[in-house]
C-alpha positions in Angstrom: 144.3 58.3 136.4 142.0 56.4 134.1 138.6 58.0 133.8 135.7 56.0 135.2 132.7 56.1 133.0 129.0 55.4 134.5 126.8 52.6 132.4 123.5 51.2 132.5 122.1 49.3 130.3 122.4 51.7 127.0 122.2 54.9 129.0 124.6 57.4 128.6 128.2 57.4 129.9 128.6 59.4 132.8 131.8 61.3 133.3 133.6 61.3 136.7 133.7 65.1 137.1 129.8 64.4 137.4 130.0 61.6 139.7 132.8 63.8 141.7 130.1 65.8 143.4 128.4 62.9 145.2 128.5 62.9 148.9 131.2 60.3 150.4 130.3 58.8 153.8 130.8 55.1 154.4 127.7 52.4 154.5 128.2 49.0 156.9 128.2 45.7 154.7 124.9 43.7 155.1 124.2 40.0 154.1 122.2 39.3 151.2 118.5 37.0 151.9 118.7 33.8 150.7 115.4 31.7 151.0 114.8 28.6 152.2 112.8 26.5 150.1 112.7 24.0 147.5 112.1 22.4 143.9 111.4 24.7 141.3 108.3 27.2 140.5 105.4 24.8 140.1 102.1 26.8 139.8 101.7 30.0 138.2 98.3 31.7 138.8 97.2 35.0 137.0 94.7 36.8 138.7 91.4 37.4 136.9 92.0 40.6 135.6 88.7 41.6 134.6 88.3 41.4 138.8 88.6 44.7 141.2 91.5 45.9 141.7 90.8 49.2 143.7 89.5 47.7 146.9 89.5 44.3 149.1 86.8 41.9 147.8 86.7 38.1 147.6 89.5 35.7 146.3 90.2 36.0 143.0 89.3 33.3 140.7 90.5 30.1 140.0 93.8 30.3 137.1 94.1 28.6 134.1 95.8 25.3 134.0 99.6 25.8 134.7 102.2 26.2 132.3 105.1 24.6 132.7 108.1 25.6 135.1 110.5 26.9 132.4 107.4 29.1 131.4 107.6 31.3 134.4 111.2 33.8 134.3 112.5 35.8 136.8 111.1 39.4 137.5 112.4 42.4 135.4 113.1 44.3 138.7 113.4 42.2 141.8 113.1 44.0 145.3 115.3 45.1 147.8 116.4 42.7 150.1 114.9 43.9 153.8 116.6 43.9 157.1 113.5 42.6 158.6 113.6 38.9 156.7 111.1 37.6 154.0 108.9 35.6 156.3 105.5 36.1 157.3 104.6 34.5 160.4 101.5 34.0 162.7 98.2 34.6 161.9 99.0 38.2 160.8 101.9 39.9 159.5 103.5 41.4 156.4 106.4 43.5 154.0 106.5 46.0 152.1 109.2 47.3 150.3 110.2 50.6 148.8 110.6 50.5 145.1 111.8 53.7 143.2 110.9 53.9 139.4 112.1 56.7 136.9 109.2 58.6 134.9 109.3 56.1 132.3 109.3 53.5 134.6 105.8 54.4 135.9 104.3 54.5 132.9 105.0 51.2 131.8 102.0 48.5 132.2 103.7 46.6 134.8 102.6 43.5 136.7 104.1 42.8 140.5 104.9 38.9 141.0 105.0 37.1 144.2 107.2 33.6 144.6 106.4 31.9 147.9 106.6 28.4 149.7 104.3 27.8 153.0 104.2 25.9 156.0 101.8 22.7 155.6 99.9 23.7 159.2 98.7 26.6 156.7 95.1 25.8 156.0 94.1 27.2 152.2 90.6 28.2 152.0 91.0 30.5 155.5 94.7 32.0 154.6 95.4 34.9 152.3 98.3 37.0 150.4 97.0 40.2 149.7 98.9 42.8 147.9 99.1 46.8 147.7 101.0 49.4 145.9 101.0 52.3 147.9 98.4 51.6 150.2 95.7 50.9 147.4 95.1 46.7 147.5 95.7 45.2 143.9 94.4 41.3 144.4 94.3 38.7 146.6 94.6 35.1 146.8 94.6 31.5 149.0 98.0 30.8 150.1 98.5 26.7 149.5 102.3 26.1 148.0 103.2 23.7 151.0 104.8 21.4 148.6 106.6 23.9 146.0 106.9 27.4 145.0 103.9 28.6 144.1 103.8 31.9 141.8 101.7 35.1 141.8 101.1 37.4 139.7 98.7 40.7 139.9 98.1 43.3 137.3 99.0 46.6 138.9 96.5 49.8 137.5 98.4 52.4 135.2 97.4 55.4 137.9 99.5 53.3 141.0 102.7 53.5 140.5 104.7 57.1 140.8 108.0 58.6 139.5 110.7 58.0 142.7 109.0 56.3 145.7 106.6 53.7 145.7 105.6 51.3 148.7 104.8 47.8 147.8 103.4 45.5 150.0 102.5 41.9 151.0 99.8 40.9 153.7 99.6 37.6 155.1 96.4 35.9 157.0 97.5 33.0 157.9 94.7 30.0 159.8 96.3 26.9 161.4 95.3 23.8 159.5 94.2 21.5 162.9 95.3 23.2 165.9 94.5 26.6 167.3 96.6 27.3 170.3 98.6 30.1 170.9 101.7 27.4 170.5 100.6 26.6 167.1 100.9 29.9 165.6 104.2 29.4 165.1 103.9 26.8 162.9 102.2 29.3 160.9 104.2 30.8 158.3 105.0 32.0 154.8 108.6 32.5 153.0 108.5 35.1 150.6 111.0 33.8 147.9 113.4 36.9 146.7 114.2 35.4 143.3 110.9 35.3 141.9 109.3 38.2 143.6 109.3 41.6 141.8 107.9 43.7 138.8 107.2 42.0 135.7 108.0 44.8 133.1 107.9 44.2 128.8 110.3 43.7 127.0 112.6 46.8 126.5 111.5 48.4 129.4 113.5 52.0 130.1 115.9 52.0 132.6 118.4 54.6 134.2 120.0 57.1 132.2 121.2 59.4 134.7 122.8 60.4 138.1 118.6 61.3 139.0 117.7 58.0 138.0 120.5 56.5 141.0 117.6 54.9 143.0 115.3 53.4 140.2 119.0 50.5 139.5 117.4 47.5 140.0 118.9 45.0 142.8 119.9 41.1 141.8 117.7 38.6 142.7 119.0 38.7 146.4 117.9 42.1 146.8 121.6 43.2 146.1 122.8 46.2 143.7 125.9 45.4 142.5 128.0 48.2 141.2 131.0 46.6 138.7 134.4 48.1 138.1 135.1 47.3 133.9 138.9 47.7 133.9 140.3 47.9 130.9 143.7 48.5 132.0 145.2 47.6 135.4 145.2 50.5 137.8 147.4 51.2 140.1 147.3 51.9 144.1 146.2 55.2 144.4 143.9 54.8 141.7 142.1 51.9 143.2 141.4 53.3 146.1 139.7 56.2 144.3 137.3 53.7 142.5 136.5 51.9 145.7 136.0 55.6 147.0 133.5 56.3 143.6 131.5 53.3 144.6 131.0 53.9 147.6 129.7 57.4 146.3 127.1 55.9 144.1 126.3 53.8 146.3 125.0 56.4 149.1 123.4 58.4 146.3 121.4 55.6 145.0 120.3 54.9 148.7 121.2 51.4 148.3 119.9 48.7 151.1 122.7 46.3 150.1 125.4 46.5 147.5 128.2 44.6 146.2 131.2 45.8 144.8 132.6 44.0 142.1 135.7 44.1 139.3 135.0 42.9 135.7 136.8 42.9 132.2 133.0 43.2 130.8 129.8 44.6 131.3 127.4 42.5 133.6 124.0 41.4 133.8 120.5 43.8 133.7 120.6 44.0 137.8 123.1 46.9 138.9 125.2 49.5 137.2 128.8 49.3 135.3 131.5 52.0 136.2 134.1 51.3 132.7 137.1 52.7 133.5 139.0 53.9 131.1 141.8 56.3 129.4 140.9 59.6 128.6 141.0 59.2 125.1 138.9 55.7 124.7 136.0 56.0 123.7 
């Protein structure tokens, strides 16, 4: 049989005899989130950064002028998409997801970015996002994108964030605009767009290099991990069914919400892994 070979990014290749000793069980499928809104990212507001970070204090202040939409790109590492749904509703209510980073990973001067669209009935200067990374509150800020998707983004101190787990969270007060029945809180809400929500890494930022580093492969920007097959060669029945059986290996082992399984002639995208399969004697 063709020997599979393990790639991230420009990690090493991992042999199968390594990937061989993986736990196999089988994981349900789950759908992926989609979000619900509209138009294109039209505000992009930095957070002073001079402001506190370590504790809850007042809004932060007002951005700069916005740059233009093609000015804001999608996150380094999106999140994993949640079972739970991406919308915070009534006057209270939030997410958090688990995000595992690598040593390297931690270390880097990262920046967490929220994308999110909210309900009109929403009034601004009585409604709030604020965010935490595990448990400690990095920034705040107004929620008013009723009209568009409105872009966050919150400087995240070098101490936070951990090698493995991390918790990262979204809190959402939410005041009706006019009406203050109990009936009216459901008009209140916020949808937390997957896409643009994540960590903002620099360029060149480290990512997997080994079995270890399973749970720090970042999902798509549906919250998604897709694991792709490289063929170079066909394979035949028994074969395949091993590789599906592999997948489902790394899968588990990476503790992966929600992957996809895919088969590719080439190497994909940053988001996911790529399992080349291969003779024994290419290299």
């Amino acid at each position: 049989m063709p020997v599979p070979r393990l790639r991230r990014l420009a990690a090493p290749r991992l042999s199968l005899l390594t990937l061989a000793g993986l736990l196999a069980a089988s994981a349900e499928p789950a759908v992926a989130q989609s979000f619900l809104g509209r138009g294109a990212p039209q505000v992009l507001t930095v957070p002073d950064a001079s402001a506190p970070v370590r504790r809850l204090g007042p809004a932060v202040a007002e951005p700069a002028p916005a740059p233009p939409p093609q000015a804001a790109t999608l996150p380094h590492r999106p999140f994993p998409a949640l079972a739970t749904g991406l919308r915070l509703a009534g006057e209270e209510s939030s997410l958090q997801w688990p995000v595992y980073l690598t040593e390297a990973q931690a270390r880097e001067r990262l920046r967490l970015r929220v994308g999110y669209l909210a309900a009109i009935s929403v009034v601004p200067d009585a409604s709030y996002l604020t965010a935490t990374v595990n448990g400690v509150a990095i920034g705040r800020s107004e929620i008013k994108a009723p009209g568009a998707i409105r872009i966050l983004e919150f400087d995240i101190p070098a101490d936070l964030l951990k090698s493995g787990y991390n918790a990262v969270a979204i809190a959402g007060i939410q005041r009706h605009r006019v009406d203050c029945s109990l009936d009216a809180t459901y008009e209140l809400w916020t949808q937390i767009d997957p896409a643009w929500t994540g960590l903002v890494a620099p360029p060149g930022a480290a990512g997997a290099a080994s079995l270890r580093d399973l749970p720090a492969i970042a999902p798509d920007g549906r919250g998604v991990v897709p694991i792709r097959i490289v063929l170079r060669n066909r394979p035949g029945f028994a074969s395949f069914e091993r590789l599906i059986g592999l997948a489902q290996r790394v899968a588990l082992a990476g503790g992966f919400a929600q992957a996809s399984v895919e088969f590719a002639t080439e190497p994909g995208g940053p988001a996911g892994l790529d399992i080349v399969v291969g003779g024994a004697g290419e290299g």
